[in-house]
C-alpha positions in Angstrom: 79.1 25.9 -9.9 75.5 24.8 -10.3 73.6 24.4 -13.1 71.4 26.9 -14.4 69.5 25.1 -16.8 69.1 21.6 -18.2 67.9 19.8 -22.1 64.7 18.4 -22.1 66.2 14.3 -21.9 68.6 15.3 -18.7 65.4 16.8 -17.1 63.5 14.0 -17.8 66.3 11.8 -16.6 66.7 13.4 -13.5 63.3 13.5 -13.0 62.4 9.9 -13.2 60.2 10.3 -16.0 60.3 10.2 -20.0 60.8 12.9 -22.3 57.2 12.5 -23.8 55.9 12.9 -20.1 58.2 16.0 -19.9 56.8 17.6 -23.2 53.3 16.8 -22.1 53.6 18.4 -19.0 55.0 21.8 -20.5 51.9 22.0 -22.8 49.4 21.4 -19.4 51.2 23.8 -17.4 52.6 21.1 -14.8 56.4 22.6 -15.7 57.6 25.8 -16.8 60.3 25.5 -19.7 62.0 28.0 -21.6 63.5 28.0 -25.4 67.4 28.2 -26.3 68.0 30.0 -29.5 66.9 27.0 -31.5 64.0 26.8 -30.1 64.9 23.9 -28.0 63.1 23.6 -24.6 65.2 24.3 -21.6 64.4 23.6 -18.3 65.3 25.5 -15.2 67.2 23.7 -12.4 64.8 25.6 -10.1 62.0 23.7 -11.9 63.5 20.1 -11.3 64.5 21.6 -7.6 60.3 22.7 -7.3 59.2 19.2 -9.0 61.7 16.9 -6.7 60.4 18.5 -3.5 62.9 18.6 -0.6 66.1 16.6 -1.6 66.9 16.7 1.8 64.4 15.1 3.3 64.3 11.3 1.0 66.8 12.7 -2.1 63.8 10.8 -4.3 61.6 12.4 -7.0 58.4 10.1 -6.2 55.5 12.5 -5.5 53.7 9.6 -3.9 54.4 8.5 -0.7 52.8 6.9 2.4 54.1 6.8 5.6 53.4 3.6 7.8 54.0 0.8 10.4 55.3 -2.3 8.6 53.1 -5.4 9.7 54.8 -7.7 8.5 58.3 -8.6 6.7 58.7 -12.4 4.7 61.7 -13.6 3.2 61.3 -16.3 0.5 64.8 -17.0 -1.3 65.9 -13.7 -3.1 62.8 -12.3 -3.1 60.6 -10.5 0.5 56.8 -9.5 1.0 57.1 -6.2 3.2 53.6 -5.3 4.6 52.3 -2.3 5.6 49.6 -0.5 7.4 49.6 3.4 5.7 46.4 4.7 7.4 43.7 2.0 8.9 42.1 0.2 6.6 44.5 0.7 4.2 47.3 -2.1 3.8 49.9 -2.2 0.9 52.1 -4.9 -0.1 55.2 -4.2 -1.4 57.3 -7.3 -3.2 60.9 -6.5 -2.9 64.2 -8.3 -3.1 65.8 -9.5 0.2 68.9 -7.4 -0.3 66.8 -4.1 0.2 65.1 -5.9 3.4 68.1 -6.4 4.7 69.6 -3.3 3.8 66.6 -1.5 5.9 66.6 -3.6 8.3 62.7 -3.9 7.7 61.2 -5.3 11.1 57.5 -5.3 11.8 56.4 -2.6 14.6 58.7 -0.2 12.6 58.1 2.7 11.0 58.5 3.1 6.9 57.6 5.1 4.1 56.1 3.7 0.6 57.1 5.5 -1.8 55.1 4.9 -5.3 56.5 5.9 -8.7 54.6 4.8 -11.9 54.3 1.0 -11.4 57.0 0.5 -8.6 57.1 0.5 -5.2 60.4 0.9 -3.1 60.0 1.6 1.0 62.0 3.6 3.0 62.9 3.6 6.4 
C-alpha cells in the first residue's frame, strides 16, 4: 500500500534537497505540508508526486533540464568531457566519469538531455 504521507527528512531525501530547503519552501509557499499531532510537519506523497513531475518520463527530481544534440564526447582516463548544443548559441559542458559515457553510449549527432540539480550536471539519453 502507498504511502500517504512522509516526515520532513524522508521528503527532503526523496526530493534531492535538504531539510532546511524543505522548511524554507513551506514558509514561501513552494510546498504544502501539514502538522501531525506534535506539531511536526508532514508532507503529502501527492506533494513529493507534484514536486518530482512525471516519474515516468526520467524517474529524476531535477526541475532543470535541457534537451540537446551532443557535439562532442572526450574520454581522458576515468574521467569524459560530453558537449552539448541545448538551443543555438547555447553550449554546455558537462564533466563526467567515463563509466556514465559508456553506460549511455554518449556519441556526437545524438540526442541527450542535461539535467541540472544544484551544482551537478548528469545527461541523459
Amino acid at each position: 500500500m502507498a504511502r500517504e504521507y512522509y516526515s520532513v527528512s524522508e521528503a527532503a531525501k526523496t526530493l534531492g534537497i535538504s531539510v532546511d530547503t524543505l522548511r524554507r519552501w513551506d514558509r514561501q509557499g513552494r510546498i504544502r505540508t501539514e502538522r501531525d499531532n506534535g506539531n511536526r510537519r508532514l508532507v503529502p506523497a501527492s506533494e513529493i508526486t507534484r514536486l518530482r513531475g512525471d516519474p515516468n518520463e526520467t524517474g529524476l527530481s531535477a526541475r532543470n533540464q535541457f534537451k540537446g544534440t551532443v557535439t562532442d564526447v572526450q574520454i581522458d582516463g576515468l574521467m569524459a568531457k560530453v558537449e552539448l548544443v541545448v538551443d543555438e548559441p547555447v553550449r554546455l559542458v558537462a564533466i563526467v566519469t567515463r563509466d556514465a559515457v559508456e553506460d549511455l553510449e554518449l556519441k556526437a549527432g545524438m540526442a541527450a538531455t542535461a539535467i541540472v540539480k544544484s551544482t551537478s550536471v548528469m545527461v541523459q539519453h
